[in-house]
C-alpha positions, 0 to 999 in steps of 0.5 A: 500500500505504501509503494502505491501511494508513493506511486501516485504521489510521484505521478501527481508531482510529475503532472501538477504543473500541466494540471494547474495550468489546465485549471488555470486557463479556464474558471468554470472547468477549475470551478467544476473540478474542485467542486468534485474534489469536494464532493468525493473528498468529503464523500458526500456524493460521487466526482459526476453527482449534480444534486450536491453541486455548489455554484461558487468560483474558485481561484488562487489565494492572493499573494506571493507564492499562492497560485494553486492554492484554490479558494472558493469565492462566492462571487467571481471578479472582474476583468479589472479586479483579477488584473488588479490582483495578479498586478499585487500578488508579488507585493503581498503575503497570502493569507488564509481565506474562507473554511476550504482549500485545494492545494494544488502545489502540496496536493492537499485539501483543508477544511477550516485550515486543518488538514483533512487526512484518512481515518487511522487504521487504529480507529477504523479497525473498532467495532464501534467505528466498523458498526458505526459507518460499515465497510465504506467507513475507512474511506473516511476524512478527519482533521486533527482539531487537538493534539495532547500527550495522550490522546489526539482529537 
């Protein structure tokens, strides 16, 4: 399990510069897809479901070193805001913005600025857990929200 990982890691690291150049030419199919990464993320509907679609634009955080780090946006700017902004993102440091993030650079997703990461086999392997969310429930996303001495939350 561990070779494959690395396998798939070191194939997103190959690619991540053409597919976010991809992304980047065009807002409504990068919208589209990180509404399904989202989706399949969060396992709360398929990567093709249209009954959870949410209509926001996504687009990079402002800032020096932050393309590729997509942000939803309730609204989309315009012409002149996004020159205005490209024109900036040099001169200003990024900053955190909203609950979600896709990072395209690290190939990782955040909710509410905390790492979303797979259930620990630990837990997953708990009959409560297993009773609790079946045989789908390893497939399962956590954030850690507090880590202490002895337990981890």
């Amino acid at each position: 399990q561990l070779e494959m990982a690395s396998e798939l890691f070191e194939t997103f690291a190959k690619h991540r510069g053409i597919l976010l150049k991809w992304l980047l030419a065009d807002k409504t199919r990068c919208s589209a897809a990180m509404e399904g990464i989202v989706r399949v993320v969060s396992l709360t509907e398929s990567a093709s479901g249209e009954e959870y679609a949410q209509h926001r634009v996504w687009r990079s955080i402002d800032g020096k070193h932050c393309v590729g780090r997509m942000v939803p946006c309730p609204n989309d700017r315009t012409p002149e805001e996004e020159a205005r902004a490209e024109g900036e993102r040099d001169s200003v440091r990024g900053r955190e913005v909203g609950e979600i993030e896709v990072n395209v650079q690290l190939g990782t997703f955040s909710l509410s600025t905390s790492r979303l990461e797979g259930v620990d086999e630990r837990i997953a392997a708990c009959q409560d857990f297993q009773e609790m969310f079946g045989p789908d429930g390893q497939m399962a996303q956590c954030a850690t929200i507090k880590a202490t001495t002895r337990r981890l939350w």
